[in-house]
VEXRODREN-352782 format. One record per residue: residue in one letter; x, y, z of N, C-alpha, C, CB in turn. Coordinates in nm, 4 decimals. Glycine has a CB too. Layout:
BEGIN
   residuo        n.u        n.v        n.w       ca.u       ca.v       ca.w        c.u        c.v        c.w       cb.u       cb.v       cb.w
         A          X          Y          Z          X          Y          Z          X          Y          Z          X          Y          Z
...
This chain:
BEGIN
   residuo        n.u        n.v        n.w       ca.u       ca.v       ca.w        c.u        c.v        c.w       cb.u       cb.v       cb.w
         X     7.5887    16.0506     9.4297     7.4746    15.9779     9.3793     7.3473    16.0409     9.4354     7.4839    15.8279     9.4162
         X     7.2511    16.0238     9.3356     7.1198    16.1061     9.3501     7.0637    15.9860     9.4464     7.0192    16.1488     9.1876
         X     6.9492    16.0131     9.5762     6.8613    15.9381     9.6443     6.7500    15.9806     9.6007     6.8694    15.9389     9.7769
         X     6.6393    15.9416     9.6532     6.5109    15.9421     9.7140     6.4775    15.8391     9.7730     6.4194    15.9656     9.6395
         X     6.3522    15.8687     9.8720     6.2778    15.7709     9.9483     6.1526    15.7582     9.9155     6.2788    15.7922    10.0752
         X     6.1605    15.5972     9.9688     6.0582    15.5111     9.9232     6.0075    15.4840    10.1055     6.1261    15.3546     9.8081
         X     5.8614    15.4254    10.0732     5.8023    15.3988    10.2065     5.7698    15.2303    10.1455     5.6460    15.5211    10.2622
         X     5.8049    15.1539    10.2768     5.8009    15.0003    10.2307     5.7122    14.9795    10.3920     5.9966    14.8966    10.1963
         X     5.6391    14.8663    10.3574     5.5830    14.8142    10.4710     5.6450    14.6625    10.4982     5.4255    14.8167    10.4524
         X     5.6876    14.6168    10.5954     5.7699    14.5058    10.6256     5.6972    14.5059    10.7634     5.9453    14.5216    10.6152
         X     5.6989    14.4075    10.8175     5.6523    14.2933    10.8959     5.7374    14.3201    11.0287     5.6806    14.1390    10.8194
         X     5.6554    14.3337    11.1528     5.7793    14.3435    11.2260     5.8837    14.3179    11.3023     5.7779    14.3734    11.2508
         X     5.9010    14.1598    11.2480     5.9824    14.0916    11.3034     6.1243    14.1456    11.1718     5.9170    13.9153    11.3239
         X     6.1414    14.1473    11.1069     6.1821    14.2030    10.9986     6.2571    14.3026    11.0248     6.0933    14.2345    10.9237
         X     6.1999    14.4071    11.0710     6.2109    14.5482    11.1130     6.2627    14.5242    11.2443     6.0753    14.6370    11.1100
         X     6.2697    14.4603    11.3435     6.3360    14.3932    11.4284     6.4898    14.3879    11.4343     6.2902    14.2841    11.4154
         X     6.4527    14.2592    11.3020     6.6151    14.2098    11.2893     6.7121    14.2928    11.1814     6.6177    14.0420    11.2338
         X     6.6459    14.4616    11.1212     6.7383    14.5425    11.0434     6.7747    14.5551    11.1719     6.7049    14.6671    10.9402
         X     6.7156    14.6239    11.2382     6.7429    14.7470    11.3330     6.8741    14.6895    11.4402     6.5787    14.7925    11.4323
         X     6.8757    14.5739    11.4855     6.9756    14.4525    11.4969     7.0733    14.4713    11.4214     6.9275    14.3230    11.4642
         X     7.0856    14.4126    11.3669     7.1134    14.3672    11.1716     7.2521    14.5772    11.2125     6.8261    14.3922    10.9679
         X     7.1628    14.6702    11.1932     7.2283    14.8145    11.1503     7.3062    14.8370    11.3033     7.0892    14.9623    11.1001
         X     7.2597    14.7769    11.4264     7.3167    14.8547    11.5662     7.4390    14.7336    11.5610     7.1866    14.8630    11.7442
         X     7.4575    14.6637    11.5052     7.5567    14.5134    11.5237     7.6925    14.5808    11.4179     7.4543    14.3159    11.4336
         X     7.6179    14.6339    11.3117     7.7197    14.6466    11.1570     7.7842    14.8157    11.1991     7.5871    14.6456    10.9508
         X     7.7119    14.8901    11.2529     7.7241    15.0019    11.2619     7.6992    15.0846    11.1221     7.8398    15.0120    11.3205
         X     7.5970    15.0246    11.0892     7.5132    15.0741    10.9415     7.4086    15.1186    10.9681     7.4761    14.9751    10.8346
         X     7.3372    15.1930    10.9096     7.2206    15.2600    10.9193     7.1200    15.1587    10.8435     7.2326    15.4100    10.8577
         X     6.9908    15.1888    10.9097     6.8503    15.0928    10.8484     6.8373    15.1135    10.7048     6.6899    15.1399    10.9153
         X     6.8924    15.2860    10.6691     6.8461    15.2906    10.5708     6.9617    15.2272    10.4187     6.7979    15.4347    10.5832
         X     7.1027    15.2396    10.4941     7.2060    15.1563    10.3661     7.1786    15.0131    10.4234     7.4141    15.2004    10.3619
         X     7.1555    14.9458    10.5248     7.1146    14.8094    10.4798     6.9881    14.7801    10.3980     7.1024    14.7341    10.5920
         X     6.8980    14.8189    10.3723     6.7686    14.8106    10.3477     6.8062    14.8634    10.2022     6.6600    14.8924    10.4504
         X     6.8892    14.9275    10.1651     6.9566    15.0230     9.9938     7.0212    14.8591     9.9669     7.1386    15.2198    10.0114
         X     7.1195    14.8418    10.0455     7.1876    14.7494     9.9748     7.1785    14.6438     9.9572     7.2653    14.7432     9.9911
         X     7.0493    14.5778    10.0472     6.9389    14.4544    10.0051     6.8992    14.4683     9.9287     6.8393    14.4162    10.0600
         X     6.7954    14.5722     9.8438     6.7176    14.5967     9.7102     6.8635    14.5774     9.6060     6.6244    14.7820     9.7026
         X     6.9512    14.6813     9.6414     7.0838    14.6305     9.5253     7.0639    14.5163     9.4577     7.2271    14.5977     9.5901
         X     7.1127    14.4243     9.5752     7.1433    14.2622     9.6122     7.0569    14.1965     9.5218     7.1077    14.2083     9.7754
         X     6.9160    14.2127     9.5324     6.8203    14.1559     9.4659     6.7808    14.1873     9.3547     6.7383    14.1535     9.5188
         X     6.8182    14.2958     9.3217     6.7791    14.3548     9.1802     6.8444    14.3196     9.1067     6.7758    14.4780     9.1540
         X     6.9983    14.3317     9.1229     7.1174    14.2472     9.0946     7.0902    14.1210     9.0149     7.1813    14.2077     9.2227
         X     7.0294    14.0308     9.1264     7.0047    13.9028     9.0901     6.9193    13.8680     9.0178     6.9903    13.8413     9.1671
         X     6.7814    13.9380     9.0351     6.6676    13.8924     8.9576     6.6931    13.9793     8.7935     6.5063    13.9397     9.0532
         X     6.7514    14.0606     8.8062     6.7841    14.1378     8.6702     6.8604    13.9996     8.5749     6.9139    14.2986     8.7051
         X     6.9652    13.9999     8.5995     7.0393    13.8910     8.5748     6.9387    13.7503     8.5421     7.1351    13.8767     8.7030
         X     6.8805    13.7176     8.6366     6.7953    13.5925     8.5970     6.6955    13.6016     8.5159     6.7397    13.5337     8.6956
         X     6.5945    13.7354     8.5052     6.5211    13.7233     8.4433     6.5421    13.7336     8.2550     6.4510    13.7989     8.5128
         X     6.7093    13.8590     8.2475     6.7991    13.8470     8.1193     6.7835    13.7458     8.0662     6.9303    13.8554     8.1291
         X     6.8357    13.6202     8.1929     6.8803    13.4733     8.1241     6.7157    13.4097     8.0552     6.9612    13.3402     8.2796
         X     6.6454    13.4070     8.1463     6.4957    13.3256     8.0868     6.4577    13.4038     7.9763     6.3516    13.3204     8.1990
         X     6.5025    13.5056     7.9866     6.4425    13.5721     7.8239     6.5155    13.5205     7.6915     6.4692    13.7531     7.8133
         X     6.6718    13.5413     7.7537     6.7072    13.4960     7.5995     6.7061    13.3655     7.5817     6.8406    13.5362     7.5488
         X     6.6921    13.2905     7.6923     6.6322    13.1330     7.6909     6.5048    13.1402     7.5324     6.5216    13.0939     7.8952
         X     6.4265    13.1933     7.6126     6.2986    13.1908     7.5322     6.2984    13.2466     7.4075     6.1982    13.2520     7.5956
         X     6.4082    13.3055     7.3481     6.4055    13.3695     7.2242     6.5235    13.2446     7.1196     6.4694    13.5602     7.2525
         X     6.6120    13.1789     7.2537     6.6505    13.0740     7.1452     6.6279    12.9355     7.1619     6.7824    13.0788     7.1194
         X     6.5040    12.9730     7.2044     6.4063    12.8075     7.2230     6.3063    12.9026     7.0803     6.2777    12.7540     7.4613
         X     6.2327    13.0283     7.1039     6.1473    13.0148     6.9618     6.2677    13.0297     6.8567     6.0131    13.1509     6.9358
         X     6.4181    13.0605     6.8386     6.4575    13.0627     6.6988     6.5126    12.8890     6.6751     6.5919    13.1974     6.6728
         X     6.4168    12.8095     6.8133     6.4648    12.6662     6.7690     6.6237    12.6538     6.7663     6.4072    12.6317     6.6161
         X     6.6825    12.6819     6.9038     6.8651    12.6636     6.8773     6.8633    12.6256     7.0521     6.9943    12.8596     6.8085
         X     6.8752    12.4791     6.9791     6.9096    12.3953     7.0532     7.0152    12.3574     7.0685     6.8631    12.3256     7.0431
         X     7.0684    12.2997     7.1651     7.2086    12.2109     7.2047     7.1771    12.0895     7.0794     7.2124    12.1310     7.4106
         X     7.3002    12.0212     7.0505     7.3323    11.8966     6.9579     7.3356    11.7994     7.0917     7.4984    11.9052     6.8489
         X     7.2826    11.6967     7.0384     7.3049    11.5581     7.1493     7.4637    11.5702     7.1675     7.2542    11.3726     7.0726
         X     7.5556    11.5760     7.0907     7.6782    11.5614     7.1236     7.6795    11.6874     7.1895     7.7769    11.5319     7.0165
         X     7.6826    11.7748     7.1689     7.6724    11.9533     7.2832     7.6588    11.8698     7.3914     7.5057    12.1024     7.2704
         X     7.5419    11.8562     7.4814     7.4632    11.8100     7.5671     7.5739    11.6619     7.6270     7.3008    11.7811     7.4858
         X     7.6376    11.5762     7.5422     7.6829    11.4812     7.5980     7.8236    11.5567     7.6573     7.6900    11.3562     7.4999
         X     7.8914    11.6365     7.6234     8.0117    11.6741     7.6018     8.0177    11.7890     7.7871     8.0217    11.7641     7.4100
         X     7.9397    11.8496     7.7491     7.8632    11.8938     7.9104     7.8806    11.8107     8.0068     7.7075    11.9046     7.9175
         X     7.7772    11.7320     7.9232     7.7842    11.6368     8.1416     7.9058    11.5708     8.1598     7.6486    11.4645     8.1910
         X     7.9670    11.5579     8.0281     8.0950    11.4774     8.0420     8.1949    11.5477     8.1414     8.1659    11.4598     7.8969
         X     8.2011    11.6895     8.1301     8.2620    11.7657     8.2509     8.2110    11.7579     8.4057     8.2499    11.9041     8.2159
         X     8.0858    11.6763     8.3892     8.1264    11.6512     8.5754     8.1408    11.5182     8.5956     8.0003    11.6982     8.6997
         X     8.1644    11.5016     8.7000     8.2178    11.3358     8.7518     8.0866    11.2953     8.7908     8.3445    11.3153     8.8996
         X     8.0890    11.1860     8.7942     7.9256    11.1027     8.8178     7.9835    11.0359     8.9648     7.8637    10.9436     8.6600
         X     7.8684    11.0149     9.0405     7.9221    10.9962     9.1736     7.8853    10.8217     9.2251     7.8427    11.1246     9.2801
């Protein structure tokens, strides 16, 4: 796999607890700090997918049916 480096400014309590964080794991600052951005990119990729196609079938107006919607909650237990 191809790299390059990036210069990030972080805080240094932060920079603290990699450097911790890499002498504890026996990982380097720089694959924990790779595989945090992963982590998050990961996630927000994924979430931001979801709000989009949210928003494309809220404007093509495709909504859940009241029965959809009842049939849902019916799968969890009420407490």
């Amino acid at each position: 796999m191809e790299t390059s480096t990036i210069t990030v400014r972080i805080p240094l309590n932060i920079k603290e607890q990699l450097s911790h964080l890499a002498e504890a794991t026996h990982r380097s600052k720089s694959w924990l700090a790779a595989e945090a951005l992963n982590r998050y990119l990961e996630l927000n990729t994924w979430q931001v997918a979801e709000i989009q196609q949210g928003i494309q079938e809220a404007t093509r107006k495709e909504f859940a049916t009241e029965e959809e919607v009842e049939a849902e909650f019916a799968k969890w237990p009420v407490e």
